[in-house]
C-alpha positions as CSV (number, residue, x, y, z in Angstrom):
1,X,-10.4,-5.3,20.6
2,X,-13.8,-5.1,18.5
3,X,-14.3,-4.6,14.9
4,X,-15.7,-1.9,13.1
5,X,-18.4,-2.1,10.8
6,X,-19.7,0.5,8.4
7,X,-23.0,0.1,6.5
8,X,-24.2,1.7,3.3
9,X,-23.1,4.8,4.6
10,X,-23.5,8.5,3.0
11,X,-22.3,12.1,3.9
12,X,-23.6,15.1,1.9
13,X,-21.6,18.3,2.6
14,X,-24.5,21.1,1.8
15,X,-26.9,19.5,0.8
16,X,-25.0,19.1,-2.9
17,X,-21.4,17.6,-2.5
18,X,-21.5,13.5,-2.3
19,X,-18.4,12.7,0.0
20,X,-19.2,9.4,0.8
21,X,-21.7,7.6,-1.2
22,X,-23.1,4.5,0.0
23,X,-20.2,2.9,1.4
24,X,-19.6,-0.3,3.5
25,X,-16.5,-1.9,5.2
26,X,-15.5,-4.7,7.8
27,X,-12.7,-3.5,9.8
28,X,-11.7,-7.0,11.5
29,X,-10.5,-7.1,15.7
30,X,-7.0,-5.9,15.9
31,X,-6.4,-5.2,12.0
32,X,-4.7,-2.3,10.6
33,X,-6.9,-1.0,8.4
34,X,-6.0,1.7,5.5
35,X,-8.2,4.2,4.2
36,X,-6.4,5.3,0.7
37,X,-6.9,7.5,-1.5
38,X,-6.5,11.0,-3.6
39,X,-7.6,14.5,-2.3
40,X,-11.4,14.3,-1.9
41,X,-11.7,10.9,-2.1
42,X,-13.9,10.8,1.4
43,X,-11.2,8.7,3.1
44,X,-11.4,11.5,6.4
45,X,-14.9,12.3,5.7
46,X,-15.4,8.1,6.7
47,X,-12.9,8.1,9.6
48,X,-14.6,11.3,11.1
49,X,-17.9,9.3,10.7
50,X,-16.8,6.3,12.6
51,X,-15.4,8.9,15.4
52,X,-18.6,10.5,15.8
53,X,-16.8,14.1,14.5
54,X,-19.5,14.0,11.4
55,X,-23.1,12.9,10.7
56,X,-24.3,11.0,7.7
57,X,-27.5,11.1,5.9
58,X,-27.7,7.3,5.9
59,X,-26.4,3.9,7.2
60,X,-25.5,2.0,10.2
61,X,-21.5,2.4,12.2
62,X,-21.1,0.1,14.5
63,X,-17.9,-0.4,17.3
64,X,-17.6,-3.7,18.6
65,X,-20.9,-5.0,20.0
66,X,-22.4,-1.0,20.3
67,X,-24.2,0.5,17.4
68,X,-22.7,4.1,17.7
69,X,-24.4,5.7,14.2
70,X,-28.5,4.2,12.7
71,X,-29.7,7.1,10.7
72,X,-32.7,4.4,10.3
73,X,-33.4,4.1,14.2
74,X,-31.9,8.1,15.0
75,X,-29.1,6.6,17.3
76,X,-26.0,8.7,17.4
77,X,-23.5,8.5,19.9
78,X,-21.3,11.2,20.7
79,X,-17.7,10.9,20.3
80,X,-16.7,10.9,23.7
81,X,-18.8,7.7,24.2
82,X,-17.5,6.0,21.5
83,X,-14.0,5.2,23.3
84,X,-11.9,5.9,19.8
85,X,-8.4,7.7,20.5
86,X,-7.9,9.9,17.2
87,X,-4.5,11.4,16.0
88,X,-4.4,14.2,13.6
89,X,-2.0,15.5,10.9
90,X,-1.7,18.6,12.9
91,X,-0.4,16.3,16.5
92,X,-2.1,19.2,18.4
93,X,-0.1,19.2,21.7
94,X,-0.9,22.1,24.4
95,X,2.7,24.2,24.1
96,X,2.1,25.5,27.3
97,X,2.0,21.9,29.1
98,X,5.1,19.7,29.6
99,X,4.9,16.5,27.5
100,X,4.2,14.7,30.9
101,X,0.6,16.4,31.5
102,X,0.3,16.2,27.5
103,X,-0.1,12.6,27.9
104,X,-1.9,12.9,30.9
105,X,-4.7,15.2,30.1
106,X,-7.3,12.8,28.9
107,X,-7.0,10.6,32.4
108,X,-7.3,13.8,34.6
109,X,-10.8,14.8,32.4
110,X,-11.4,11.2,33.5
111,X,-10.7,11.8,37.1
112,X,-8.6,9.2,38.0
113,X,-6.1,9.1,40.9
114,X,-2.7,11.0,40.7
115,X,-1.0,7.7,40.8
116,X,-2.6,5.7,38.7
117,X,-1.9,8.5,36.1
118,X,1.3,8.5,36.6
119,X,2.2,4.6,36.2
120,X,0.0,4.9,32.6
121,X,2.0,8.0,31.8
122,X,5.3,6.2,32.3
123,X,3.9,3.2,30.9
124,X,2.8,5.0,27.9
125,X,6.2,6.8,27.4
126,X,8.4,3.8,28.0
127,X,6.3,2.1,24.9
128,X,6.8,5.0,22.6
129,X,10.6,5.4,23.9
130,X,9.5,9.2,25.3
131,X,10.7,8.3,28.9
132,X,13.5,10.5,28.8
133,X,11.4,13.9,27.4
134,X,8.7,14.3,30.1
135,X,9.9,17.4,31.3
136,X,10.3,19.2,28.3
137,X,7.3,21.3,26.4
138,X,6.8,20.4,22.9
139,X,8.4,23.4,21.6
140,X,11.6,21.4,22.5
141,X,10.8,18.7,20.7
142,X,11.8,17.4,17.3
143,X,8.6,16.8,14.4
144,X,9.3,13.0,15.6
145,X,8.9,13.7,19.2
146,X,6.3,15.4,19.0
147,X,4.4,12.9,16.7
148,X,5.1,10.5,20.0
149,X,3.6,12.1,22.2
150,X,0.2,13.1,20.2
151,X,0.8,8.7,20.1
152,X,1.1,8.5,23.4
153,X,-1.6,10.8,24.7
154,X,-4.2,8.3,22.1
155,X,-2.9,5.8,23.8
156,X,-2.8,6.3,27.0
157,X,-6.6,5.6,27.5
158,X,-6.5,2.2,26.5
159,X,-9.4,2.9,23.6
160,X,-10.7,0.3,22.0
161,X,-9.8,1.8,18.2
162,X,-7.6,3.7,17.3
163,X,-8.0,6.1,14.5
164,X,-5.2,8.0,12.9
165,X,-5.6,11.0,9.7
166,X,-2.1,11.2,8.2
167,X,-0.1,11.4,11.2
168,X,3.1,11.3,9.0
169,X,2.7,13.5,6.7
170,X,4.5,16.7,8.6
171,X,7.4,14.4,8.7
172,X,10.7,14.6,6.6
173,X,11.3,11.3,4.0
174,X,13.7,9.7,6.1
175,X,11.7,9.8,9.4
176,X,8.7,8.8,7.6
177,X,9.9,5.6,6.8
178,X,11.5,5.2,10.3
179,X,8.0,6.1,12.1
180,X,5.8,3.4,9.7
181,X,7.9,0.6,10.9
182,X,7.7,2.0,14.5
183,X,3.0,2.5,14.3
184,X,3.6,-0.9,12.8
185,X,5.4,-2.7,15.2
186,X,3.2,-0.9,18.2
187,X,-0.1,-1.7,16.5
188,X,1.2,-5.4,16.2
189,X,2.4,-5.3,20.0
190,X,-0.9,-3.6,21.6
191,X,-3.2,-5.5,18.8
192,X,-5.7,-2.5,18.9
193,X,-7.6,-2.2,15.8
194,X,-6.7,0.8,13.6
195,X,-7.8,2.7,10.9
196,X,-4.9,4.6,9.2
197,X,-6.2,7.3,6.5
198,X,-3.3,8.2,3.9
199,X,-2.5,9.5,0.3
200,X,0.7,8.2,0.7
201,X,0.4,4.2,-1.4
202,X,4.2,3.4,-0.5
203,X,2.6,3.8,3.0
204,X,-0.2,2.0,2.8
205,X,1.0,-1.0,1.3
206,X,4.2,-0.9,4.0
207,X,2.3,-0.9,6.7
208,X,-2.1,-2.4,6.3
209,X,-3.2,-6.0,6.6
210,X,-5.7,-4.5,4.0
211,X,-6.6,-1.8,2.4
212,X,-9.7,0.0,1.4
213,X,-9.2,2.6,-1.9
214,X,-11.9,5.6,-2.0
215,X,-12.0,7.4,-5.5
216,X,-14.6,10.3,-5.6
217,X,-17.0,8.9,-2.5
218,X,-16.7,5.5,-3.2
219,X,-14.8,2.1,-1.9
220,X,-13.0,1.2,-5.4
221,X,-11.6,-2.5,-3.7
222,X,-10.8,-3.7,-0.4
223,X,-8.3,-6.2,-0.4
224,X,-4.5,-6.9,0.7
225,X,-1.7,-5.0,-0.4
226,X,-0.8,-8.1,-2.6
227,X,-4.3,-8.2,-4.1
228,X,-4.2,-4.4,-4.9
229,X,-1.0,-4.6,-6.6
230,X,-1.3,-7.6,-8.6
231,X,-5.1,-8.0,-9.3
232,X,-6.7,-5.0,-9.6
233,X,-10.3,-4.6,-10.4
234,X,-9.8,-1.4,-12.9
235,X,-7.6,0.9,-14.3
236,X,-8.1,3.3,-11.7
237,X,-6.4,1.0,-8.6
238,X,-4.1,-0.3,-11.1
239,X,-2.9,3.6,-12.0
240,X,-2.9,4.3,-8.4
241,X,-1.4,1.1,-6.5
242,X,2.6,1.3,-7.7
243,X,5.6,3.4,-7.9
244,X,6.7,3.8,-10.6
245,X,3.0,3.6,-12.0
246,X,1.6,0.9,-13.9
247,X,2.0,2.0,-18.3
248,X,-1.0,1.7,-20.4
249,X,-1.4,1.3,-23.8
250,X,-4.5,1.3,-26.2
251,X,-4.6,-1.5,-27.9
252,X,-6.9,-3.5,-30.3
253,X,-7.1,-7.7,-30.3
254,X,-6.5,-8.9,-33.8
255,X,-6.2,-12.4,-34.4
256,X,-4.0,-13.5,-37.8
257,X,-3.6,-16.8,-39.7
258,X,0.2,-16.8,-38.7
259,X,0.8,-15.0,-35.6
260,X,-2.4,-15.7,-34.0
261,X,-4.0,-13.4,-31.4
262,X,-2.0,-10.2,-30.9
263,X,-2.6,-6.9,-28.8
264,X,-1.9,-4.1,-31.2
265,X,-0.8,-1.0,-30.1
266,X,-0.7,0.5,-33.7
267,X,3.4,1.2,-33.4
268,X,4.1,-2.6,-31.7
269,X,2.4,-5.5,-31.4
270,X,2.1,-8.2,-28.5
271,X,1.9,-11.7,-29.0
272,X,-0.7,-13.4,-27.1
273,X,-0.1,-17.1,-26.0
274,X,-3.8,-19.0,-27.0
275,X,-4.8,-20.0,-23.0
276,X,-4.5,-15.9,-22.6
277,X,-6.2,-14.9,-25.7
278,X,-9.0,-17.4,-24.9
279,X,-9.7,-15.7,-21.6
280,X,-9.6,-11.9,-23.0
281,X,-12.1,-13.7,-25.9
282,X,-14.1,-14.7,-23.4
283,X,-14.5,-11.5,-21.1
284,X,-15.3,-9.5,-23.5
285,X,-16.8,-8.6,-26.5
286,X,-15.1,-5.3,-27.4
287,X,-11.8,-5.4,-29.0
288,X,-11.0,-2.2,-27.7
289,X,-8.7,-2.2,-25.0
290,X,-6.1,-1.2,-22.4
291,X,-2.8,-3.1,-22.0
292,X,-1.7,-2.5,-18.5
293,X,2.4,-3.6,-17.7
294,X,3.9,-2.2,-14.5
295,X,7.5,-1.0,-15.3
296,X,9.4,-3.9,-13.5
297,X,7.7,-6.2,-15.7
298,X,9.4,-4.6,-19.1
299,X,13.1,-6.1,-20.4
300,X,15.4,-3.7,-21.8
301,X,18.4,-4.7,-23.5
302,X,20.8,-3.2,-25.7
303,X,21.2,-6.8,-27.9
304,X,18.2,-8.6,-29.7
305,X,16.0,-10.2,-27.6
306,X,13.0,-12.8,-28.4
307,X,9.7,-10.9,-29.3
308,X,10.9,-8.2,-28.6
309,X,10.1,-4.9,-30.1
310,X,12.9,-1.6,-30.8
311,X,12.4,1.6,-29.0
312,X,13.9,4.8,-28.4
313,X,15.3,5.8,-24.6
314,X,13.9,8.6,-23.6
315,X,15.6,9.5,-20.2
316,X,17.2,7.5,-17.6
317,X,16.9,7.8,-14.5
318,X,19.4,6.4,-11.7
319,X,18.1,5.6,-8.6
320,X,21.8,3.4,-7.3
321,X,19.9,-0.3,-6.7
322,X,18.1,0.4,-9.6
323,X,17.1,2.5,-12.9
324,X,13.6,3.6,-14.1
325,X,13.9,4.0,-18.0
326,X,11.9,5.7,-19.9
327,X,11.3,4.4,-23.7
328,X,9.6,5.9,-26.5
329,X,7.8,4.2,-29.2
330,X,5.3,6.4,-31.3
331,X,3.2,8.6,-28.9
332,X,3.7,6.4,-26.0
333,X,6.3,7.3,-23.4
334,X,6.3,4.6,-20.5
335,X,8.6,3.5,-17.4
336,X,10.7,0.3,-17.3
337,X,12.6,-0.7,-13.8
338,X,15.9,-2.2,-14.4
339,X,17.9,-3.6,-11.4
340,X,21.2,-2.0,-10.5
341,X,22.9,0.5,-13.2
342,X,22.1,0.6,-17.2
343,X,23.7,3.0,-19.3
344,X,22.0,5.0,-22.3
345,X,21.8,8.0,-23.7
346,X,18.6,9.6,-24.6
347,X,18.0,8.7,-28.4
348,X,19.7,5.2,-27.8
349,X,17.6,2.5,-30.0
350,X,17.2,-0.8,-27.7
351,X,15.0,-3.9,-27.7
352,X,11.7,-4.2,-25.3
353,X,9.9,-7.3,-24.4
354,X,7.1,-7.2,-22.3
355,X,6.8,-10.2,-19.7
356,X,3.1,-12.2,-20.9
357,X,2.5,-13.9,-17.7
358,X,2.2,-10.5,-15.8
359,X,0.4,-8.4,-18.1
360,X,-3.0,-7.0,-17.7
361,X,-5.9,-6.0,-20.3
362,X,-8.9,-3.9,-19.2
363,X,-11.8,-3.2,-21.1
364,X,-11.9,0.3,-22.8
365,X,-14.9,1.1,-22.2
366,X,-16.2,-0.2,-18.8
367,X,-12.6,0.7,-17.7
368,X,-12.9,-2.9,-15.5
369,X,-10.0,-5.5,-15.2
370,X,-10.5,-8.8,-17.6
371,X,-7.3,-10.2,-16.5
């Protein structure tokens, strides 16, 4: 299978709207690849470039060893001669076919013989367990089914990528999460390179080697889910990459003859151990800045705890294996995950601590990560 590579590549929509602006990306042989992002982002507007269903203004798309897009050199290949397979949110099937010719549609336009269409079909359908609903029209078919056999009909040509725009989002919760496992373990089995477009972060960091997040035209960071989650490069991929969502506080770095270098968040303070402050020292000249703690990383307890600080509880929410609680201190209303059950009642003063090792500061002003 070949990689992808897009090159300082821009779309304009009328001349005005900036939907991608000048981005890049290595898509690796065999990697699944996520495009994520928020409505408008440009993470469609990129896979339709690399399908040959859009035009940019500028850069360089190429498939394997074939350059398919050169706005410098005028080359543009069509879509058809790309050899992409696409599936859509909407999976498109013909109602008035049986799932059988469904599949099989793309290898008659191909012309190939009866038989040899057949043993792909049944090939196909055995791999996406659909053996059993080849004589049945899609109307008869569950959202699941049906999301199959758009599968099966991409797959059925062999294509050398395969692209796919938010093929589960017409899908109920539970089958969701019961079809990433099953595009997961198929992309791993056939090894074809894929590029998966979502809005959906539990999705993308379930189911991409690596990930690339748009915001507003632009490829914020590329990296592994891991990388995403626990190194982000601003506050933008560290608000977006988690559920519950990272907290943030505004906070000033104050140093102080006794308690050394603290974050202060006006209604609580954080203690900073030197090693840490000297790094934050070092980044940065501004002493304005944004404490970032994602909500698993925050100790509640009902007894005192070491530096801790008191705060009100807010709400609680039980989830079963665990509870998101939301505390109150001042203006600030943030998220903490607690394993299993805790048991408080809005108003309820308890004791916060904040774990140091796994806390991050950004920069106020630049909005970028310093640790």
């Amino acid at each position: 299978m070949p990689e992808v590579i897009v090159e300082h590549v821009t779309k304009v929509f009328g001349g005005r709207v900036v939907a991608l602006d000048n981005v890049s990306a290595r898509i690796k042989d065999g990697e699944f690849f996520v495009l994520l992002g928020p409505s408008g982002s440009g993470k469609t507007t990129l896979l339709r470039c690399i399908a040959g269903l859009e035009k940019p203004e500028r850069g360089r798309i190429s498939i394997g060893e074939k350059v398919v897009f050169d706005a410098e050199s005028k080359v543009f290949v069509p879509a058809k001669e790309r050899d992409v397979a696409m599936v859509f949110q909407n999976y498109a099937l013909y109602p008035h076919m049986k799932v059988y010719d469904n599949i099989a549609f793309p290898l008659r336009i191909r012309k190939l013989p009866k038989e040899e269409i057949r043993k792909k079909v049944v090939e196909v359908a055995k791999l996406l367990r659909i053996d059993e609903l080849l004589d049945r029209y899609p109307r008869q078919l569950s959202g699941g089914q049906q999301q199959r056999v758009a599968l099966a009909r991409a797959l059925v040509r062999n294509p050398k990528v395969f692209l796919m725009d938010e093929p589960l989002s017409n899908l109920d919760a539970k089958l969701r999460v019961v079809m990433r496992a099953e595009l997961k373990r198929l992309q791993k089995e056939l090894g074809i390179t894929t590029i998966y477009v979502t809005h959906d972060q539990a999705e993308a960091m379930t189911m991409a080697d690596r990930i690339a997040l748009l915001n507003e035209g632009k490829i914020v960071q590329t990296g592994t889910p891991s990388t995403l989650y626990h190194k982000p490069v601003n506050l933008f991929v560290a608000g977006f990459i988690g559920s519950p969502p990272m907290n943030f506080f505004t906070v000033s770095l104050k140093y102080g003859e006794k308690q050394g270098y603290v974050l202060d968040a006006g209604d609580f303070e954080i203690g900073l151990p030197m090693e840490l402050a000297d790094t934050i020292v070092k980044s940065t000249s501004s002493t304005d800045l944004v404490l970032g703690v994602r909500p698993e990383d925050i100790i509640v307890s009902k007894e005192p705890i070491e530096n801790s600080f008191t705060a009100e509880v807010y709400v609680v929410e039980p989830l079963g294996s665990e509870t998101i609680v939301n505390l109150k201190v001042g203006d600030y209303v943030f998220k903490s995950k607690v394993l299993g059950e805790f048991q408080a009642l809005p108003g309820d003063r308890v004791y916060v601590r904040f774990k140091i090792s796994k806390i991050h500061v950004f920069e106020k002003s630049s909005r970028k990560a310093i640790i």
